[in-house]
Backbone as JSON, one array per atom type, in Angstrom:
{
  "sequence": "XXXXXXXXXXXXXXXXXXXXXXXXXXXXXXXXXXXXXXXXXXXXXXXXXXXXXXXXXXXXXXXXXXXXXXXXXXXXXXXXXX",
  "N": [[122.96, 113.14, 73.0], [120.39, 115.16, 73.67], [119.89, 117.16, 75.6], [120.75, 116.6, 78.1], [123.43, 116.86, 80.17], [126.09, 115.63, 80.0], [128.32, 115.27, 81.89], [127.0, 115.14, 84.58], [125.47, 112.87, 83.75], [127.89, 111.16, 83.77], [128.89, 111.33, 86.51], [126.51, 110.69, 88.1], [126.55, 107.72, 87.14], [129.27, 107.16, 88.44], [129.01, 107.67, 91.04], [126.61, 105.41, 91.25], [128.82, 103.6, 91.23], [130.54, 104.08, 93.07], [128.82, 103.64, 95.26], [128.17, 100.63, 95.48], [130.16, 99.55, 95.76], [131.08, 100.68, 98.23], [128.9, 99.26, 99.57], [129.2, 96.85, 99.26], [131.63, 95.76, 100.3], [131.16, 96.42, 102.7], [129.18, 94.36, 103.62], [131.28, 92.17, 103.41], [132.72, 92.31, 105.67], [131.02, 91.71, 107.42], [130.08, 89.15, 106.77], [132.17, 86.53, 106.45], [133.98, 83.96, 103.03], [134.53, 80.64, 103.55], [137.21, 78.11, 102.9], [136.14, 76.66, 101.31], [134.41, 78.71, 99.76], [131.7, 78.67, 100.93], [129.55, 80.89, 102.62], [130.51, 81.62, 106.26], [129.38, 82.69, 109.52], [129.53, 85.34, 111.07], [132.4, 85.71, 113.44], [131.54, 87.78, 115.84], [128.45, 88.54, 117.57], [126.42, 91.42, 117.61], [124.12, 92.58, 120.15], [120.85, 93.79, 119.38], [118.35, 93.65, 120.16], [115.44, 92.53, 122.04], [113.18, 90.13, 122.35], [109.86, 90.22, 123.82], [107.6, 89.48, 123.81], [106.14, 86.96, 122.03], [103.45, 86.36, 119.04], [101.83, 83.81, 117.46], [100.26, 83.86, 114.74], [98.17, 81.59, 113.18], [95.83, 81.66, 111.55], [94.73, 83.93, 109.83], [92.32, 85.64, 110.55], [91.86, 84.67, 112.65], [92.07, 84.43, 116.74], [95.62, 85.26, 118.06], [97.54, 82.68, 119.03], [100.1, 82.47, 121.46], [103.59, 82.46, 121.98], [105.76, 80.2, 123.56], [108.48, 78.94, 123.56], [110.96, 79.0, 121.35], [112.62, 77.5, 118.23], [115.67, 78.74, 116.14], [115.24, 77.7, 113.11], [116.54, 76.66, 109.36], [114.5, 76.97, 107.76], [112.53, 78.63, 109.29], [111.26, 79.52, 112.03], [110.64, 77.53, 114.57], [108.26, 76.96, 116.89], [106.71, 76.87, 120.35], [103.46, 76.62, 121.84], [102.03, 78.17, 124.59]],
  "CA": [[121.89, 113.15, 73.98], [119.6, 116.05, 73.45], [119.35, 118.38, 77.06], [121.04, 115.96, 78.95], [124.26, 117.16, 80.67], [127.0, 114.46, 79.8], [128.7, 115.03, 83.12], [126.07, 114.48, 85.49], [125.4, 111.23, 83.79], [129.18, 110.18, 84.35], [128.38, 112.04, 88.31], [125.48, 109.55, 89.03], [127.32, 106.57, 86.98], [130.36, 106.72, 89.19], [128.33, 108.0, 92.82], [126.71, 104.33, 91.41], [129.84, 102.24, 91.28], [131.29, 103.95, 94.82], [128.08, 102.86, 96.65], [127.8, 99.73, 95.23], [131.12, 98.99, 96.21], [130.99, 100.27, 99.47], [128.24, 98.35, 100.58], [129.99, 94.93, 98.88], [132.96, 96.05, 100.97], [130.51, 96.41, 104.25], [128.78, 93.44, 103.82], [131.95, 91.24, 103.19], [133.44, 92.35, 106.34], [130.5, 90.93, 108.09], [130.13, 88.07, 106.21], [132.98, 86.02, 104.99], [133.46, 83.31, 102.92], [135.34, 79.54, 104.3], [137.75, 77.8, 102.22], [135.04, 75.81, 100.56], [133.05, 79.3, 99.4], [130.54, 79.28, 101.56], [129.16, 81.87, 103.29], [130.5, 81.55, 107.24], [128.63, 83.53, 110.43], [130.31, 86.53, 112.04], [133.33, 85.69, 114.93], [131.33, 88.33, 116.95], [127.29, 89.54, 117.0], [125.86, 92.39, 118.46], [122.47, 92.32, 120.72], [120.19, 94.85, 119.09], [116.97, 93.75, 120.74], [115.21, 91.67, 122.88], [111.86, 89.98, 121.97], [109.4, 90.17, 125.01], [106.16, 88.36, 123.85], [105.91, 86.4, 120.35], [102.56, 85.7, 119.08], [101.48, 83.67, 115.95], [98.56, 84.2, 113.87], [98.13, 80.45, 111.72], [94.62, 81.49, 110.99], [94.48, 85.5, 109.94], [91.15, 86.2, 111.11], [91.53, 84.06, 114.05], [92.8, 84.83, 117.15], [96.69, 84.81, 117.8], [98.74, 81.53, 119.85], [101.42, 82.95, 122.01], [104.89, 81.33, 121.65], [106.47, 80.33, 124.72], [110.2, 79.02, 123.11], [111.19, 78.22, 119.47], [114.16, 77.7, 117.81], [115.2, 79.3, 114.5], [115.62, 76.8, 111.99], [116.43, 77.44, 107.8], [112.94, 77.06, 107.62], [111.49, 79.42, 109.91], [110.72, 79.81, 113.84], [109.73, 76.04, 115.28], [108.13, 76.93, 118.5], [105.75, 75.72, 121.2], [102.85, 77.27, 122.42], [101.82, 78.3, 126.02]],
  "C": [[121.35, 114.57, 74.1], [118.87, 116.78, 75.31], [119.75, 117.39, 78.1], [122.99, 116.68, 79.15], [125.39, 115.51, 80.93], [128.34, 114.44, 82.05], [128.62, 114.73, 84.43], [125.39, 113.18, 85.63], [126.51, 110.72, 84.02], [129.28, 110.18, 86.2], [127.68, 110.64, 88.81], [126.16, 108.18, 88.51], [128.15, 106.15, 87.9], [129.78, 106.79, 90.68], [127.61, 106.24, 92.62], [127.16, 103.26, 91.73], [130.27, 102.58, 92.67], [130.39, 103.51, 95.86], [127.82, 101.76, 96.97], [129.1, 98.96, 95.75], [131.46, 99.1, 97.35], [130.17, 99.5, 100.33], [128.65, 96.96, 100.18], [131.12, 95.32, 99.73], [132.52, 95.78, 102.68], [130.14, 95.42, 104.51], [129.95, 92.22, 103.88], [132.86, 91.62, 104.46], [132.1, 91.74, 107.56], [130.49, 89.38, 107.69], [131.23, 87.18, 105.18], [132.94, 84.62, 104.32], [135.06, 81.61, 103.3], [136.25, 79.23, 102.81], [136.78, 77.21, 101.03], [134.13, 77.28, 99.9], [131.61, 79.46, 99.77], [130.9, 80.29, 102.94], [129.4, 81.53, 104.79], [129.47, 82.5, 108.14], [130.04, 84.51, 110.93], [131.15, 86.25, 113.5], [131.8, 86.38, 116.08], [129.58, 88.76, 116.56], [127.44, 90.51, 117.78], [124.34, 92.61, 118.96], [121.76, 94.16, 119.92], [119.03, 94.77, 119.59], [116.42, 92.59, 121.35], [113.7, 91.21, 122.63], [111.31, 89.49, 123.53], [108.37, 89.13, 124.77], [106.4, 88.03, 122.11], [103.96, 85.75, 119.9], [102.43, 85.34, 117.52], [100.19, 83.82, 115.71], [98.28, 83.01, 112.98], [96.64, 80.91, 111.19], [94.48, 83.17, 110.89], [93.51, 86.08, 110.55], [91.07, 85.55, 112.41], [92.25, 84.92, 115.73], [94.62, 84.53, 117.47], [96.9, 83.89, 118.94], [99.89, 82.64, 120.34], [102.77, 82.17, 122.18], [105.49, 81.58, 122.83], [107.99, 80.26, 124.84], [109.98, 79.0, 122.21], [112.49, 78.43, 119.19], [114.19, 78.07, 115.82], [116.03, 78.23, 113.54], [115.9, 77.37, 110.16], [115.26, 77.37, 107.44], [112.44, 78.0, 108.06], [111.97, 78.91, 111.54], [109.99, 78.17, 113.53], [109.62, 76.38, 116.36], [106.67, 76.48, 118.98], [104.62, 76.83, 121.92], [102.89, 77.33, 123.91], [100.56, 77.44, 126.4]]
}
């Protein structure tokens, strides 16, 4: 390899494999998986935020619908206007 520094490519190779493995290490302590292999939810969450007003937009140029509940489905947000 012609002006390349062989030890800085093994440097970023391995700084690759330790981040890649700590974040598979981070994520699998949130997320584990059941006897069956699937993916369970977390024993515990944590509140990070609180949504005050929701509004949708079905028509971009239009104006927006304000959402009064909804529930979150694998689909998406099903909710009800005001």
């Amino acid at each position: 390899m012609d002006g390349v520094n062989p030890w800085k490519l093994v440097a970023a190779v391995a700084a690759g494999c330790i981040s890649g493995g700590l974040l598979t290490h981070s994520l699998s302590k949130v997320y584990t998986k059941n006897n069956n292999g699937v993916l369970k939810e977390p024993q515990r969450w944590i509140r990070v935020g609180t949504v005050k007003k929701l509004i949708a937009y079905p028509i971009k140029s239009c104006a927006g619908v304000e959402i009064a509940e909804g529930i979150a489905t694998p689909l998406g947000l099903k909710g009800s206007a005001l």
